[in-house]
C-alpha positions as a Markdown table, in Angstrom:
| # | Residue | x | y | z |
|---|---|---|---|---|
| 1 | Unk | 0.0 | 0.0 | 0.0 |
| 2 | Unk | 1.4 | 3.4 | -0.8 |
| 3 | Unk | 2.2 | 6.4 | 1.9 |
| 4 | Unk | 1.3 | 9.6 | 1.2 |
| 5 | Unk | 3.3 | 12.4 | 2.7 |
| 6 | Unk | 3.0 | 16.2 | 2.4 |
| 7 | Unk | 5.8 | 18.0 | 2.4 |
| 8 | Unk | 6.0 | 22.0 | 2.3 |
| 9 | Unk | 8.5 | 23.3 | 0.1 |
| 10 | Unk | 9.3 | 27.0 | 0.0 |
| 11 | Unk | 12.7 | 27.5 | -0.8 |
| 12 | Unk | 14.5 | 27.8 | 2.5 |
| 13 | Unk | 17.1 | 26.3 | 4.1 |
| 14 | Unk | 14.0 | 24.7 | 6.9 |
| 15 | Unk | 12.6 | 22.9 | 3.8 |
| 16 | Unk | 16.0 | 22.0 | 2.4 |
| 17 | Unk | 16.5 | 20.0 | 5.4 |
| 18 | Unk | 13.4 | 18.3 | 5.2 |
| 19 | Unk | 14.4 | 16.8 | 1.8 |
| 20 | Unk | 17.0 | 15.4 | 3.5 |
| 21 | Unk | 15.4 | 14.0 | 5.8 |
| 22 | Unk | 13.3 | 12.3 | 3.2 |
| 23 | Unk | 16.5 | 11.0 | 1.5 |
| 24 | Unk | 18.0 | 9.8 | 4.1 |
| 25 | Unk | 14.9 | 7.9 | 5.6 |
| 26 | Unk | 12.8 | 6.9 | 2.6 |
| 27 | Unk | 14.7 | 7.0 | -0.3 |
| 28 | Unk | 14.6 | 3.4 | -1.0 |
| 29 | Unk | 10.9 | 3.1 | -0.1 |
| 30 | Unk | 9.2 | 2.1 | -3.6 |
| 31 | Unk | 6.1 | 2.2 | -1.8 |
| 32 | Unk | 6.9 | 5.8 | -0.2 |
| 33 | Unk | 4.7 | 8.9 | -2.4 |
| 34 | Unk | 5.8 | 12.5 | -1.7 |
| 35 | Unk | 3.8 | 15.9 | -2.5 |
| 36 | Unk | 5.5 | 18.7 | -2.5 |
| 37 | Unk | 3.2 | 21.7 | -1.8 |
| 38 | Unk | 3.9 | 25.3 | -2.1 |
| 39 | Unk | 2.1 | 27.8 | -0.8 |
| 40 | Unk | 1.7 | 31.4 | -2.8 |
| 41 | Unk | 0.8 | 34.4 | -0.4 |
| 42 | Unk | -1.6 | 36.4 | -2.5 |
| 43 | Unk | -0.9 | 39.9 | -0.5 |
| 44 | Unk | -0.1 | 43.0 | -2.4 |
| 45 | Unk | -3.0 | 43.5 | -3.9 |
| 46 | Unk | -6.4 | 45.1 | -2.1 |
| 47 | Unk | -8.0 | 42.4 | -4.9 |
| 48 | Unk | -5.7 | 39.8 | -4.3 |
| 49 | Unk | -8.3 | 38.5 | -1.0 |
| 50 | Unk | -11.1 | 37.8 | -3.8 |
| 51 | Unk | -8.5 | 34.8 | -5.1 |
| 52 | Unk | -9.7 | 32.8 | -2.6 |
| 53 | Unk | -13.3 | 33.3 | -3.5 |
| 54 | Unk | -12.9 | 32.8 | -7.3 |
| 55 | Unk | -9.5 | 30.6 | -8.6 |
| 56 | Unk | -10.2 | 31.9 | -11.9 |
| 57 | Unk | -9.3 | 35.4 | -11.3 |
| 58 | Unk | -6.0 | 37.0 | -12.7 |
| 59 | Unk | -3.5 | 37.1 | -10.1 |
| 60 | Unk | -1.7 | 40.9 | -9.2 |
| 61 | Unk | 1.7 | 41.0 | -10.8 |
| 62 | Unk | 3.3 | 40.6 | -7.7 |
| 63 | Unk | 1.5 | 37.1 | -7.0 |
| 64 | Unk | 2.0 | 35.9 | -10.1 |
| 65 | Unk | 6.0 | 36.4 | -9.7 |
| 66 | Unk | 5.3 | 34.7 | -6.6 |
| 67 | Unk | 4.1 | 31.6 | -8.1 |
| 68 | Unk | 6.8 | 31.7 | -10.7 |
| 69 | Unk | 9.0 | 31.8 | -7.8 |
| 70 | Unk | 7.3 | 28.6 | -5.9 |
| 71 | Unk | 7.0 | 26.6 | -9.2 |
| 72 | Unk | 11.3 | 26.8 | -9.6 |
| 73 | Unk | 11.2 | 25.8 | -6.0 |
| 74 | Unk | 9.1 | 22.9 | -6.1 |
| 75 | Unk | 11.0 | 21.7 | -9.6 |
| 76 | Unk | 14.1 | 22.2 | -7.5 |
| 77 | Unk | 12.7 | 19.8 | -5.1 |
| 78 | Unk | 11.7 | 17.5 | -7.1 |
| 79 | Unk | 14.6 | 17.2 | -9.0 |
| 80 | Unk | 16.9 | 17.0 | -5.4 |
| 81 | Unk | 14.9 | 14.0 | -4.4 |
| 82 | Unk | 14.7 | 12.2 | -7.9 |
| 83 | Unk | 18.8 | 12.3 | -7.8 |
| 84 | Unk | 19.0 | 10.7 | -4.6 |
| 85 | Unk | 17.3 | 7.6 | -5.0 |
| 86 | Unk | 13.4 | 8.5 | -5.7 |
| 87 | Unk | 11.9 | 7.6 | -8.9 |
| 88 | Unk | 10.0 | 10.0 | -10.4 |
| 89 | Unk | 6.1 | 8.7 | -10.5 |
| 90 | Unk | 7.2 | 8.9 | -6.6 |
| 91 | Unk | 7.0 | 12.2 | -6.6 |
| 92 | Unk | 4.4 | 14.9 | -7.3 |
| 93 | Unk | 3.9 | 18.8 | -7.1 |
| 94 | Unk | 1.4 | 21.4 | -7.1 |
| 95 | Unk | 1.4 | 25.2 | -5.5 |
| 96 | Unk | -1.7 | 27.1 | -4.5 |
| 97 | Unk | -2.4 | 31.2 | -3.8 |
| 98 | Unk | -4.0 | 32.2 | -1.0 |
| 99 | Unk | -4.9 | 34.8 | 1.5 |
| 100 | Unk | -6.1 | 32.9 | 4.5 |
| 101 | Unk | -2.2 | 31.8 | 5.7 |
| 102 | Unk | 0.0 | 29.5 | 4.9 |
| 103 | Unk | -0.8 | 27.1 | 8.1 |
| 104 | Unk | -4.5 | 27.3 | 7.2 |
| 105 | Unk | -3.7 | 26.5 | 3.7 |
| 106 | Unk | -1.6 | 23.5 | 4.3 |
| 107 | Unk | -3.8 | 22.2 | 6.6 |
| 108 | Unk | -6.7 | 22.3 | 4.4 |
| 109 | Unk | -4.6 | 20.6 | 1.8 |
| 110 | Unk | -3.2 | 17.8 | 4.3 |
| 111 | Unk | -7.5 | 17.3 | 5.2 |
| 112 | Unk | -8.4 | 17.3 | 1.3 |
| 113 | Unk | -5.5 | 15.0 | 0.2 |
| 114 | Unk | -5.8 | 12.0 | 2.8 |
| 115 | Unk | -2.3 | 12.0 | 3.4 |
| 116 | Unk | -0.5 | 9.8 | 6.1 |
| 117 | Unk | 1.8 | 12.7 | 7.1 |
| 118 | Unk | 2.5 | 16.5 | 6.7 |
| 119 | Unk | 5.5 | 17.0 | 7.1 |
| 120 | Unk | 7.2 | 20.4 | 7.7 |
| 121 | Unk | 10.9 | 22.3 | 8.4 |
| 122 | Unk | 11.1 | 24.5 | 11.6 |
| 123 | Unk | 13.0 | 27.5 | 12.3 |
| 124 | Unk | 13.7 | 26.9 | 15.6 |
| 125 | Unk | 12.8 | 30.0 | 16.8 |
| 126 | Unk | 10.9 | 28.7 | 20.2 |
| 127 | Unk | 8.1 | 30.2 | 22.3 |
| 128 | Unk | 9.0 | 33.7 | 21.9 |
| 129 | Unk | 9.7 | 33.3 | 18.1 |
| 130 | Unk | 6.5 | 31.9 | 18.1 |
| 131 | Unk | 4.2 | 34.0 | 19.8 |
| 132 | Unk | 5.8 | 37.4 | 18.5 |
| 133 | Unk | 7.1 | 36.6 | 14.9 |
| 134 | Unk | 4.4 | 33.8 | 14.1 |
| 135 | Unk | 5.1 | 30.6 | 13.2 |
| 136 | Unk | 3.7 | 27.9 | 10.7 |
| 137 | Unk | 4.9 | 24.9 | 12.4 |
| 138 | Unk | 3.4 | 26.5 | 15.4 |
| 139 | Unk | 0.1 | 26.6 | 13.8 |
| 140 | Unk | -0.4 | 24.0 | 12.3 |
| 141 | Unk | 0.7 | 21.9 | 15.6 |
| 142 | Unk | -2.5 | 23.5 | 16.8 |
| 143 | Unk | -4.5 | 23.1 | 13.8 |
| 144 | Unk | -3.2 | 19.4 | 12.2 |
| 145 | Unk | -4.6 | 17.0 | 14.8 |
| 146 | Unk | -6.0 | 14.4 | 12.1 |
| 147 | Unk | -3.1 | 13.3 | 10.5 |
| 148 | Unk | 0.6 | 13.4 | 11.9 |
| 149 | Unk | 2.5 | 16.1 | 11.9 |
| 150 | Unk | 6.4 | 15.6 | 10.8 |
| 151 | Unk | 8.6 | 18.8 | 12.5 |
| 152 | Unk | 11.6 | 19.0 | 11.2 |
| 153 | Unk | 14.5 | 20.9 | 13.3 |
| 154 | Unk | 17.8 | 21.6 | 11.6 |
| 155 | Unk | 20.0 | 18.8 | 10.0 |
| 156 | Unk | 18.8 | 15.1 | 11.5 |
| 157 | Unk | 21.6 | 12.8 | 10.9 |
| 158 | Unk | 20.6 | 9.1 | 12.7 |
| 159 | Unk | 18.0 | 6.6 | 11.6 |
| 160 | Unk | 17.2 | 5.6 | 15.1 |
| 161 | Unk | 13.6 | 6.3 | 16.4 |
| 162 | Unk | 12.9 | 6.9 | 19.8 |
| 163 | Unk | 9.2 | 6.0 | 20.4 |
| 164 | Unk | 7.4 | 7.8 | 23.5 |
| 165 | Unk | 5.5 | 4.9 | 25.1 |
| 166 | Unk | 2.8 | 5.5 | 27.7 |
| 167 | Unk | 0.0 | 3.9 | 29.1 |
| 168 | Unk | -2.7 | 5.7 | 26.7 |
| 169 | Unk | -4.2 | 4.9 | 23.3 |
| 170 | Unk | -2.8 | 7.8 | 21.7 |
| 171 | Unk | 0.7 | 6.5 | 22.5 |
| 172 | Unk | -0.5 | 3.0 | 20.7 |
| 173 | Unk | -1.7 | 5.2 | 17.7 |
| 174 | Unk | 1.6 | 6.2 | 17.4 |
| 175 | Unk | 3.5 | 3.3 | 17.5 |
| 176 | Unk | 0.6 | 1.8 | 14.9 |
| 177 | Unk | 2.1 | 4.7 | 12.7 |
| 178 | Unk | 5.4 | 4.6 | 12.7 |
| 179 | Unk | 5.1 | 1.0 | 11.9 |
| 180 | Unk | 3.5 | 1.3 | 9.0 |
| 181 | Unk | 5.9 | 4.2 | 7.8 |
| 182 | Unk | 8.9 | 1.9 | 8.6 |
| 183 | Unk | 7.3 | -0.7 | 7.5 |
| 184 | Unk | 9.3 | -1.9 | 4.5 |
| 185 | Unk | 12.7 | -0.4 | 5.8 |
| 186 | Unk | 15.5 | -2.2 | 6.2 |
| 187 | Unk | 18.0 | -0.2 | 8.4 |
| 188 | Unk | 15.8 | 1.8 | 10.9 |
| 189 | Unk | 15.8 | 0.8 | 14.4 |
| 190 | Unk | 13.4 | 1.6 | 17.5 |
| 191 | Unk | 14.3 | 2.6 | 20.9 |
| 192 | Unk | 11.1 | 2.5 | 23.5 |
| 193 | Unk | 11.0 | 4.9 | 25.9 |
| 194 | Unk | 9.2 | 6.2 | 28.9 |
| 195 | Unk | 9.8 | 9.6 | 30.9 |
| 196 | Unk | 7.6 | 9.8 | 33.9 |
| 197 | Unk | 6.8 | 13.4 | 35.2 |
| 198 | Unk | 7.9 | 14.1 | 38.4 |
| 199 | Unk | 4.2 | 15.9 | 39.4 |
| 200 | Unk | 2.9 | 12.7 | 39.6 |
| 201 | Unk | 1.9 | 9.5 | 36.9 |
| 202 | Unk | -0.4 | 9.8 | 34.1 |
| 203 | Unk | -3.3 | 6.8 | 35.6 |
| 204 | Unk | -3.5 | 3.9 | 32.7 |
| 205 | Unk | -6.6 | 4.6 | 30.5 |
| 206 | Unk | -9.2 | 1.9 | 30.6 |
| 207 | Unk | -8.1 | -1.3 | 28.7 |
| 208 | Unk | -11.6 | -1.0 | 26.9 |
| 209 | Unk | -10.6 | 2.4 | 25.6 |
| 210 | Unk | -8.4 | 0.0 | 23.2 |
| 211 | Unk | -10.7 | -2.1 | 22.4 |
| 212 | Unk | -12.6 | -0.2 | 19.1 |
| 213 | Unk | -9.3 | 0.2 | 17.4 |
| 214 | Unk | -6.9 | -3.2 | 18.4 |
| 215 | Unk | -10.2 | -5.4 | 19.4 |
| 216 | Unk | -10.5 | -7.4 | 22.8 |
| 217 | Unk | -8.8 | -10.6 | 21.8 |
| 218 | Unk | -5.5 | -8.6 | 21.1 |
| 219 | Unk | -5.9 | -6.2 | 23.5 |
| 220 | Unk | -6.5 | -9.1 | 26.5 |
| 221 | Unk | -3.0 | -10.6 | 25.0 |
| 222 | Unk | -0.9 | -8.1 | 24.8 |
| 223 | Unk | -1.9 | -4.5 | 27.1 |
| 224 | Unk | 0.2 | -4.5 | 29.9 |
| 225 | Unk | -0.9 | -1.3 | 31.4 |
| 226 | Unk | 0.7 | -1.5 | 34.6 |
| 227 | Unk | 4.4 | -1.7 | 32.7 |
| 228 | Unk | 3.4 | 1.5 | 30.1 |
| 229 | Unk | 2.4 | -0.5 | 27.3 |
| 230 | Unk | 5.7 | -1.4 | 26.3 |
| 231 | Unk | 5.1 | -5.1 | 25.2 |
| 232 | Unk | 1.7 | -3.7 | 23.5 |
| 233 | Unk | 4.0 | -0.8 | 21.5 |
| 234 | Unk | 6.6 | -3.7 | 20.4 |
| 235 | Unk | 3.8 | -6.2 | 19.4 |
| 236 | Unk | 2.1 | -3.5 | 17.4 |
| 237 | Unk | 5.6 | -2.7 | 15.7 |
| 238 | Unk | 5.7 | -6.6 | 15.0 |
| 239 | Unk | 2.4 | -6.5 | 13.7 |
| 240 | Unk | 3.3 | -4.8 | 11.0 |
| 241 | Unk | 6.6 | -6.7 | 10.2 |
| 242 | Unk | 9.2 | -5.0 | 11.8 |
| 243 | Unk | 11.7 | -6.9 | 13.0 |
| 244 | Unk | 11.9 | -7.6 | 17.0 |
| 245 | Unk | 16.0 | -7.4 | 16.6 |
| 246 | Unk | 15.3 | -4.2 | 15.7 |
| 247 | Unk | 13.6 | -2.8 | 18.7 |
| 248 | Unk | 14.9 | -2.1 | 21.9 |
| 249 | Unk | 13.5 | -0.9 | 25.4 |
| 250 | Unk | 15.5 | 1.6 | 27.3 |
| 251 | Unk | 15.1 | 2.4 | 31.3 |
| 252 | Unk | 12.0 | 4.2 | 32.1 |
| 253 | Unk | 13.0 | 7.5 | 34.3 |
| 254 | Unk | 11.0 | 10.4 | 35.9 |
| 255 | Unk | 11.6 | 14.1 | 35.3 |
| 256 | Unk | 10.3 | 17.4 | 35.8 |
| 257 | Unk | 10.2 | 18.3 | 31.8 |
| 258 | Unk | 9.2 | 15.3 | 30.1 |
| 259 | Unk | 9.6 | 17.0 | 26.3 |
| 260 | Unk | 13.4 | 18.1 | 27.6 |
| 261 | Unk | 13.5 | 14.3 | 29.0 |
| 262 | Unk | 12.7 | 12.6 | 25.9 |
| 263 | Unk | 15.0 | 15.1 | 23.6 |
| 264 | Unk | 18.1 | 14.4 | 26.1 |
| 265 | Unk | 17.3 | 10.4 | 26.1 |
| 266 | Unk | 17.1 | 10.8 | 21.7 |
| 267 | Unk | 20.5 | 12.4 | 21.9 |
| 268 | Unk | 22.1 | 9.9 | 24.4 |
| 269 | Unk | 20.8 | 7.1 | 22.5 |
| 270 | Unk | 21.4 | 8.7 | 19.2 |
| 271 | Unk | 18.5 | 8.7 | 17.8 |
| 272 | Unk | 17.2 | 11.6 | 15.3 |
| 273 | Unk | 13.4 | 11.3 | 15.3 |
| 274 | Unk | 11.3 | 11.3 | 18.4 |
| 275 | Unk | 7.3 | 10.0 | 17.9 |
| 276 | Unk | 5.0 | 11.4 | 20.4 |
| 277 | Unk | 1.4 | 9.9 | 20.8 |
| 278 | Unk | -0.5 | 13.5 | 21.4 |
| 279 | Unk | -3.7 | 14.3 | 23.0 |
| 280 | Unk | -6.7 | 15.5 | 21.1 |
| 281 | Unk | -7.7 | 18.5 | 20.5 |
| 282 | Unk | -10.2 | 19.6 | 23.0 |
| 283 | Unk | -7.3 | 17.9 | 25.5 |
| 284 | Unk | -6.9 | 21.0 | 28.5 |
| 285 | Unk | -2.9 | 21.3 | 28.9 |
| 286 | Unk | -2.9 | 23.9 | 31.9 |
| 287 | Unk | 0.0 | 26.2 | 31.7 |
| 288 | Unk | 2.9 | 24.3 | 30.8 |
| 289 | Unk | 1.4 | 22.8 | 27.5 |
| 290 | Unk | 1.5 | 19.3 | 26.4 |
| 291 | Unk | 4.5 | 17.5 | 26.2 |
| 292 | Unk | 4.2 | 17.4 | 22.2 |
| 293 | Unk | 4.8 | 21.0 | 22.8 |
| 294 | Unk | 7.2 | 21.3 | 24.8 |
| 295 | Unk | 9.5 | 18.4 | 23.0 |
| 296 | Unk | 8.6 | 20.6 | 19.6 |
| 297 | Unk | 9.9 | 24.0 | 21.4 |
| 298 | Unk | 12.6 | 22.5 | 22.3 |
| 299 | Unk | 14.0 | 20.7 | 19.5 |
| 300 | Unk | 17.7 | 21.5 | 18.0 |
| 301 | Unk | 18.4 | 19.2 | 14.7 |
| 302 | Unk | 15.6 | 16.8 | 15.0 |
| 303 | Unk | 12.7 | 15.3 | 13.8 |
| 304 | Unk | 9.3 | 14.9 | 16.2 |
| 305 | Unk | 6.5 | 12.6 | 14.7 |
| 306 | Unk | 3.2 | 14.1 | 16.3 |
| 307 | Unk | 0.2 | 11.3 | 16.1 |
| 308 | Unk | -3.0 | 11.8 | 17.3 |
């Protein structure tokens, strides 16, 4: 079965590294489909807003330079990945103009598109950067809850995974991803991990919270809530043919930041992607946010898988 994964492309050094990324994960994934989106502010015109409301309408000057602009970027692209081990009918394009942001417009393509991933360079810039410059990785980890978000911080150099396991179906949901992404790879390995916070443990959801998604019978073999699901999270890796030598389970530990805790334990073990099973969206994070992000914030040359 083909994976589908959108990746944002606007000729910066952020999406630069996310192509290699891509090369160095999945470039010898036949099954493994990449879009390359670009998005096309339309400002600079008062008219430019009615773009939006009819595609047919003649761009302002300055948009349709724009879009010149992001189609040489995205042939750019293409043509980076297609000399580093993609074939072409791997790899697709397409740019879009728009008025109502570029997280917004991303997001809506990501929805549209049924993707398995969106994936995304960062900037690094952090919660101030954030909050006072704006940031589209920032908003679309608010806004891209129904398919996984990819983050992408500076250059990531291992093919290790470190998998956050917990006690929760969310965590499960990840693992259930990343298996099937890694699926058909021969050379990525696993590390499972658990970071407990230090104001007290998450309680283990309900085992028939599990059931709709795994069913009883597998879920009455292989939860073992009171040990974080780390059997379950392995099993569900094996599930989807990933090889058992290939997985490994490190200490769990307790700390007071459990984001800084899992990026610390991804650089000791060198590993270059962290996958995070996240909490919905109506989730209430109280003031120090979720752990998804935090780990995010905090990030320097990294990748963090966000599922759920």
């Amino acid at each position: 079965m083909e994976k589908k994964v959108l990746v944002a492309i606007d000729g910066s050094v952020y999406s630069s590294n996310s192509l290699d990324y891509l090369i160095k994960i999945f470039a010898r994934d036949s099954d493994f489909h990449v879009h390359l989106l670009s998005i096309v502010a339309a400002g600079g015109s008062s008219q430019d807003w009615m773009f939006d409301v009819d595609p047919l309408r003649q761009q302002s000057p300055a948009a349709e330079k724009r879009s010149r602009t992001a189609h040489r970027y995205l042939k750019d692209a293409r043509e980076r990945l297609a000399r580093n081990g993609f074939a072409k009918e791997q790899i697709s394009f397409s740019s879009t103009t728009t008025s109502s942001g570029v997280a917004a417009a991303i997001h809506q393509h990501a929805t549209q598109g049924h993707y398995d991933g969106v994936l995304i360079g960062r900037r690094g810039v952090g919660t101030v950067g954030g909050m006072f410059l704006g940031s589209t990785s920032s908003e679309l980890l608010q806004k891209c809850h129904e398919i996984p978000l990819w983050i992408i911080d500076g250059e990531v150099a291992s093919q290790r995974f470190l998998l956050a396991v917990q006690s929760q179906p969310e965590s499960l949901m990840a693992a259930d991803h990343l298996a099937y992404m890694l699926k058909d790879h021969n050379g990525a390995e696993i590390c499972l991990y658990h970071s407990n916070s230090m104001f007290g443990r998450q309680a283990p959801a309900a085992a028939e919270t599990f059931h709709d998604r795994w069913g009883q019978q597998w879920c009455e073999q292989y939860l073992d809530l009171e040990n974080f699901l780390f059997y379950a999270h392995a099993q569900v890796l094996r599930d989807h043919g990933f090889p058992g030598q290939r997985i490994s389970q490190l200490p769990a530990q307790m700390h007071l930041d459990v984001g800084f805790d899992l990026l610390r334990q991804a650089k000791r073990y060198n590993c270059g992607t962290v996958v995070i099973g996240r909490r919905g969206r109506q989730s209430t994070k109280g003031l120090f946010k979720g752990v998804s992000d935090r780990t995010v914030q905090q990030a320097s040359n990294i990748a963090t898988w966000l599922v759920g």
